[in-house]
C-alpha positions in Angstrom: -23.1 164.9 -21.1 -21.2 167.9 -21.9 -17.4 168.0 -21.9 -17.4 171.4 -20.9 -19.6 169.9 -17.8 -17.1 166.8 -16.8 -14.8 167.3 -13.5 -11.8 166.9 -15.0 -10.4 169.0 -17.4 -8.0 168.8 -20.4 -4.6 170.0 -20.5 -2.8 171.5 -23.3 0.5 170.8 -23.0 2.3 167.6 -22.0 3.0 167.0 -18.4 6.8 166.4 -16.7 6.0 163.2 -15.1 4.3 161.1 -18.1 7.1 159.1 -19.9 4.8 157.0 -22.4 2.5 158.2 -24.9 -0.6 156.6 -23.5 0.1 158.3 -20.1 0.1 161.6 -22.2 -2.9 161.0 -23.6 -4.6 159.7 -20.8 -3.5 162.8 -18.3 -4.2 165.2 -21.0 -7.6 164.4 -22.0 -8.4 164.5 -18.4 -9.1 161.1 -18.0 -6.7 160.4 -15.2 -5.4 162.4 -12.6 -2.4 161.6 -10.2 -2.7 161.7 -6.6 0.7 160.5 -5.2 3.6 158.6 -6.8 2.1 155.4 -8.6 -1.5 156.4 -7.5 -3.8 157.3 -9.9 -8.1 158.6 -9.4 -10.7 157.9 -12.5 -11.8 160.6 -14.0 -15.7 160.7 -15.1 -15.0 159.9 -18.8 -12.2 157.3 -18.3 -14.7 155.9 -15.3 -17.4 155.9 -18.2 -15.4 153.8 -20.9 -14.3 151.1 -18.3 -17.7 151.0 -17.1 -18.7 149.8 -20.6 -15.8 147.6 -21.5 -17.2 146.2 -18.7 -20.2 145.4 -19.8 -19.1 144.4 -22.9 -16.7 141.4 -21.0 -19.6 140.6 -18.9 -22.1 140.1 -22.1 -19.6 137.5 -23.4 -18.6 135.6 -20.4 -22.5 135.2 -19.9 -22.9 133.9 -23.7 -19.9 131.9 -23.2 -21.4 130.6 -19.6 -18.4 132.2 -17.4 -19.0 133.3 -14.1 -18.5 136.5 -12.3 -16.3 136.7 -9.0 -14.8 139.3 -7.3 -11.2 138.9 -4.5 -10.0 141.0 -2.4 -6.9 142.8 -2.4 -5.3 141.6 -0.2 -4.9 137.1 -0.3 -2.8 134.4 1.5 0.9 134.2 1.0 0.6 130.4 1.3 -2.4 130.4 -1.7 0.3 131.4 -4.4 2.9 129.6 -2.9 0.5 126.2 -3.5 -0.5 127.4 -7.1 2.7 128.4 -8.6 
């Protein structure tokens, strides 16, 4: 795929809001975009490279014989409280 062809676009200067240099680099090479204070959307090419560093983890765990689970967001108060 095309850059030129991706959603997001890149951004030449810095923006106002990002304080460390990863931030930066992730807002300008429009692989992030902010959609309200502390909320963040995927861009395609940043949705692409978890997508395959996901992969990658789930190769090894199944070599090393790990299993795959998923939890929701939201959990019990009391199950931390029991676990520490």
């Amino acid at each position: 795929m095309r850059i030129s062809k991706l959603f997001g676009k890149t951004q030449r200067e810095i923006p106002a809001e990002a304080d460390t240099i990863s931030h930066q680099l992730l807002l300008r090479a429009g692989m992030i975009r902010q959609v309200a204070a502390g909320v963040y959307s995927y861009l395609p090419l940043a949705w692409r490279a978890l997508k395959k560093i996901e992969n990658i983890i789930r190769q090894e765990m199944d070599k090393a014989g790990g299993q795959e689970l998923m939890l929701p967001a939201l959990q019990p108060l009391e199950l931390w409280q029991e676990t520490g």
